[in-house]
Backbone as a chain_set.jsonl record, in Angstrom:
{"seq": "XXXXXXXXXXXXXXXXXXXXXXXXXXXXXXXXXXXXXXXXXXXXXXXXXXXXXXXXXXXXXXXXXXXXXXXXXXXXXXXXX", "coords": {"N": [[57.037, 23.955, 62.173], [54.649, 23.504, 64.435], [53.556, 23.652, 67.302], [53.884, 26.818, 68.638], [56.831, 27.912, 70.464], [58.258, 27.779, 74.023], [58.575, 30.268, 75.839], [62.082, 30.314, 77.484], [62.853, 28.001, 76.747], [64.52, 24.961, 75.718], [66.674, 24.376, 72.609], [67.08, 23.486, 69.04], [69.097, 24.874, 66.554], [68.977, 25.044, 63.21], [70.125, 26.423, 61.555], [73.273, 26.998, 59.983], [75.1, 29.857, 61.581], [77.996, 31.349, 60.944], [79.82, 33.587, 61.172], [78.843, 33.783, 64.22], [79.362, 32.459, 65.51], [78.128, 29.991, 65.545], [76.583, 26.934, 65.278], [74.667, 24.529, 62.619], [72.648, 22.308, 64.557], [73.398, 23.157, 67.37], [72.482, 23.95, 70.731], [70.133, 26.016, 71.928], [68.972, 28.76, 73.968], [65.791, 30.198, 74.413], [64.998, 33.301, 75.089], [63.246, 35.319, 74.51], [60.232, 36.227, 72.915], [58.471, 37.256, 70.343], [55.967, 38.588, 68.57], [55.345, 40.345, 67.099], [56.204, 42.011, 64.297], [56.187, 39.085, 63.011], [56.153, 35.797, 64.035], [58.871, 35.588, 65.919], [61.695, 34.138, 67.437], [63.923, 35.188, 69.963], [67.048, 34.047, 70.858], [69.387, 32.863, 73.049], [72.913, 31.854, 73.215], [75.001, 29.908, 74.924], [78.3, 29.501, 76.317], [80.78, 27.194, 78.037], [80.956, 28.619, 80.877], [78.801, 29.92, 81.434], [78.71, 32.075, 80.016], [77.199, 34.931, 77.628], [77.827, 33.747, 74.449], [76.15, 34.222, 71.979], [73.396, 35.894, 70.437], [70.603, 36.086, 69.077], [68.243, 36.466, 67.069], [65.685, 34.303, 66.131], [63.46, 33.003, 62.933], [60.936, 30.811, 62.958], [61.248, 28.446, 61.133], [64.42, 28.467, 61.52], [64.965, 27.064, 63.669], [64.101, 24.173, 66.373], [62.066, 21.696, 68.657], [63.913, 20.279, 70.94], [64.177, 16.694, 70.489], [63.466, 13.052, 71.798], [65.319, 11.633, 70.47], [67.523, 12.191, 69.813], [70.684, 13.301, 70.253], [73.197, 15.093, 72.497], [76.365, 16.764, 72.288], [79.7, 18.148, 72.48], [81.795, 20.527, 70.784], [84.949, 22.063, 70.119], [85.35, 25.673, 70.346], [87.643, 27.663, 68.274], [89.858, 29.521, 69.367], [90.571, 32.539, 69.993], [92.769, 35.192, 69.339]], "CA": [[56.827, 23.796, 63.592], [53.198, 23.485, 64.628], [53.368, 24.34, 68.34], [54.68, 27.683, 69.405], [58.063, 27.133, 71.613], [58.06, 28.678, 75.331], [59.782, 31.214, 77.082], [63.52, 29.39, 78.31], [62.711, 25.98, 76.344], [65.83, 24.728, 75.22], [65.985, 24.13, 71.196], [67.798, 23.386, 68.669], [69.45, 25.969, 65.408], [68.389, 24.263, 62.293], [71.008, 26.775, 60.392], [74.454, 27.928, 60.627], [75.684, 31.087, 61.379], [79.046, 31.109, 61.691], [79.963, 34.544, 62.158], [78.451, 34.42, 65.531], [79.798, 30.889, 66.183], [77.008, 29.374, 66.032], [76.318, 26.069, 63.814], [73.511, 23.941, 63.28], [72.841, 21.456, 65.652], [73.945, 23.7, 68.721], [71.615, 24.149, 71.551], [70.072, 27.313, 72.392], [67.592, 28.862, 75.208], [64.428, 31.093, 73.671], [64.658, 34.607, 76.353], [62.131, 36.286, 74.014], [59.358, 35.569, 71.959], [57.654, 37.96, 69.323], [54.541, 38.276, 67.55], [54.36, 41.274, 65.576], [55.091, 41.978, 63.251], [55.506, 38.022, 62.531], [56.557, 35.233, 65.246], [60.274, 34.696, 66.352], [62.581, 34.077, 69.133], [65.625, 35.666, 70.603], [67.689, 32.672, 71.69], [70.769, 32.536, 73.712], [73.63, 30.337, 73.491], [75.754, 30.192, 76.137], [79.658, 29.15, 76.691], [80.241, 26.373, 79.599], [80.986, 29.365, 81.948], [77.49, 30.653, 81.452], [78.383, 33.603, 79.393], [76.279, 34.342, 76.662], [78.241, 33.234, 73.251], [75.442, 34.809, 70.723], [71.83, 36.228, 71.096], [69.978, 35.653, 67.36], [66.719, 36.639, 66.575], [65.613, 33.954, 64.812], [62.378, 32.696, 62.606], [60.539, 29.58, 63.716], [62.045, 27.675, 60.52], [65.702, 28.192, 61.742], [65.098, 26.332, 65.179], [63.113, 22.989, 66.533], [62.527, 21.546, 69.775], [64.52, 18.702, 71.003], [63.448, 15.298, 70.315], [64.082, 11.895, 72.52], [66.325, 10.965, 70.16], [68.744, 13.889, 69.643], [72.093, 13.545, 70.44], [73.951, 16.177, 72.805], [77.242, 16.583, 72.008], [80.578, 19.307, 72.117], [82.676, 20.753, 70.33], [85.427, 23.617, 70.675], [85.668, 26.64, 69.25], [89.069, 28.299, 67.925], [90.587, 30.605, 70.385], [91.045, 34.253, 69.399], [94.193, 35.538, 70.237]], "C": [[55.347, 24.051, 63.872], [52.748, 23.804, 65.655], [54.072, 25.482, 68.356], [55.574, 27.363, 70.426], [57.709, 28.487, 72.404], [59.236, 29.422, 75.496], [61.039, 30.065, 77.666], [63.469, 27.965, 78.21], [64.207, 26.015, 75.648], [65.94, 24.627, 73.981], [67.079, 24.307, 70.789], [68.156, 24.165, 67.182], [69.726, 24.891, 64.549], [69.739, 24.855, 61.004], [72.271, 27.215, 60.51], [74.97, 28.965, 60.598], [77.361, 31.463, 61.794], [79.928, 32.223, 61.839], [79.674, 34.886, 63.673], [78.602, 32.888, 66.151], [78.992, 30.274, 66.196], [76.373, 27.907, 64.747], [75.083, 25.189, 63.886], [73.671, 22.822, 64.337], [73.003, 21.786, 66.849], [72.801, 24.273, 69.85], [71.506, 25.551, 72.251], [68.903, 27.7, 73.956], [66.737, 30.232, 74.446], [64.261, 31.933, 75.187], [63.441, 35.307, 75.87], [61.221, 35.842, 73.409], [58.803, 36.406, 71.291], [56.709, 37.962, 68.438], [54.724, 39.121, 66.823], [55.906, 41.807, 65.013], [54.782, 39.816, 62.27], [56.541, 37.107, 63.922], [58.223, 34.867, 64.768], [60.617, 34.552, 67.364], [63.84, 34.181, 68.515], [66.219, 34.543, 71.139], [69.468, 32.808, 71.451], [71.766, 31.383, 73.713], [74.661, 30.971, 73.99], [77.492, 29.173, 75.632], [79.209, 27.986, 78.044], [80.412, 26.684, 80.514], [79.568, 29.759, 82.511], [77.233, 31.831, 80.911], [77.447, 33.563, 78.3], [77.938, 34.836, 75.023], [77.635, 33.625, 72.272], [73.827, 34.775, 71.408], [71.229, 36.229, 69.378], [68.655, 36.136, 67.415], [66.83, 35.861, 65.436], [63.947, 33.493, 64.506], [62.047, 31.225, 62.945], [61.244, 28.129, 62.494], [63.352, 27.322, 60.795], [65.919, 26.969, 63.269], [63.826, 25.042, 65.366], [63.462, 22.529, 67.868], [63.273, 20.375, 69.639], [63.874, 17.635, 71.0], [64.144, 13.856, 70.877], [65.445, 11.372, 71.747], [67.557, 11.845, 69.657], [69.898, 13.478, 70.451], [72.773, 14.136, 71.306], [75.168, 15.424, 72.762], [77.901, 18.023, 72.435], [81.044, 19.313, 71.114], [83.268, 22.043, 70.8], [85.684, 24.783, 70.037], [87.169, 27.25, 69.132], [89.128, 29.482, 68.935], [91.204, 31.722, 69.393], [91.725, 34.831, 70.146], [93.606, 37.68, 70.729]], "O": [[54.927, 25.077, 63.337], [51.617, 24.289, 65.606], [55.227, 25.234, 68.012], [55.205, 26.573, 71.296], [57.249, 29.572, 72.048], [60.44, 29.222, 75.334], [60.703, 29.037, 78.253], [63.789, 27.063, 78.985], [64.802, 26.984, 75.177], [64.772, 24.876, 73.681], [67.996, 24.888, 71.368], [67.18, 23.991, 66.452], [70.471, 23.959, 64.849], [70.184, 24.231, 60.041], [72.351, 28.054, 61.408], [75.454, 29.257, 59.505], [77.722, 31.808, 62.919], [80.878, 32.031, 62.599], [80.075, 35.887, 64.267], [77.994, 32.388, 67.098], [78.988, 29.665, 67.265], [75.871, 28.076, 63.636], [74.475, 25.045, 64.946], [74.746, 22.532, 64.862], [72.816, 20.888, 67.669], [72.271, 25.314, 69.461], [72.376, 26.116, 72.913], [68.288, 26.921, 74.684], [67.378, 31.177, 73.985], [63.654, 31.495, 76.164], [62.664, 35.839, 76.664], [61.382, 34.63, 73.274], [57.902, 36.546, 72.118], [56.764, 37.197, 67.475], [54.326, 38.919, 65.675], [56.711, 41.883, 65.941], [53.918, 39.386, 61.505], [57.415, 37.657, 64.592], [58.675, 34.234, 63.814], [59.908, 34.812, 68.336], [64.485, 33.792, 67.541], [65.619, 34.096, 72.117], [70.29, 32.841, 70.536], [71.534, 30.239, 74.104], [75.151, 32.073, 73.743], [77.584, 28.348, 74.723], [78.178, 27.835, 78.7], [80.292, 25.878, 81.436], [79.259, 29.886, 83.696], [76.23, 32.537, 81.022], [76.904, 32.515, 77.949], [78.642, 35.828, 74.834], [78.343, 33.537, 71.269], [73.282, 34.12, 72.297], [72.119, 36.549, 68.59], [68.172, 35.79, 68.493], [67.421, 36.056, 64.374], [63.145, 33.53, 65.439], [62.989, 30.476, 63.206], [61.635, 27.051, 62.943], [63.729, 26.185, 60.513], [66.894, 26.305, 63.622], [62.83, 24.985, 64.643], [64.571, 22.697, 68.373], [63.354, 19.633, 68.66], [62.812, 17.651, 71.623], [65.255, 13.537, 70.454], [66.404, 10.831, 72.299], [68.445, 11.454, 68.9], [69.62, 13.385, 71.646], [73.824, 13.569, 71.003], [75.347, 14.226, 72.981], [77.17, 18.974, 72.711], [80.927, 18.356, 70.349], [82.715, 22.892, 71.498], [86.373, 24.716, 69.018], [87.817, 27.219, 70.179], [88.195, 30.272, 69.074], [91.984, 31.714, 68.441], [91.534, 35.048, 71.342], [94.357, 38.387, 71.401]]}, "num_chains": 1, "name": "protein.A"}
């Protein structure tokens, strides 16, 4: 990634974590940003209530911004009884 991403840019998780539901491809929002001791972002992904669904600290390799030709899409997750 060659620019730094902003504060509440939208972006996309490059890896999957799927303990925390979260797979690639799934669209997040960047609340934080960190420099030291090396650059990441905190990024939120939300439910379609607006809750938050997972908070990640991640490194600038795991994530990318969106690009014109990107896709959005759903899917649903398994219900926990």
């Amino acid at each position: 990634m060659d620019t730094p991403l902003a504060l509440l840019e939208t972006v996309i998780v490059t890896a999957s974590f799927p303990d925390e539901q979260v797979l690639a491809g799934d669209l997040g929002t960047i609340v934080e940003v960190y420099t030291d001791p090396g650059l990441a972002y905190e990024v939120e992904f939300v439910n379609p209530d607006g809750s938050t669904r997972a908070l990640l600290t991640l490194t600038p390799d795991r994530i990318r911004k969106l690009a014109p030709t990107d896709v959005l899409t759903t899917r649903q997750l398994p219900l926990v009884a």
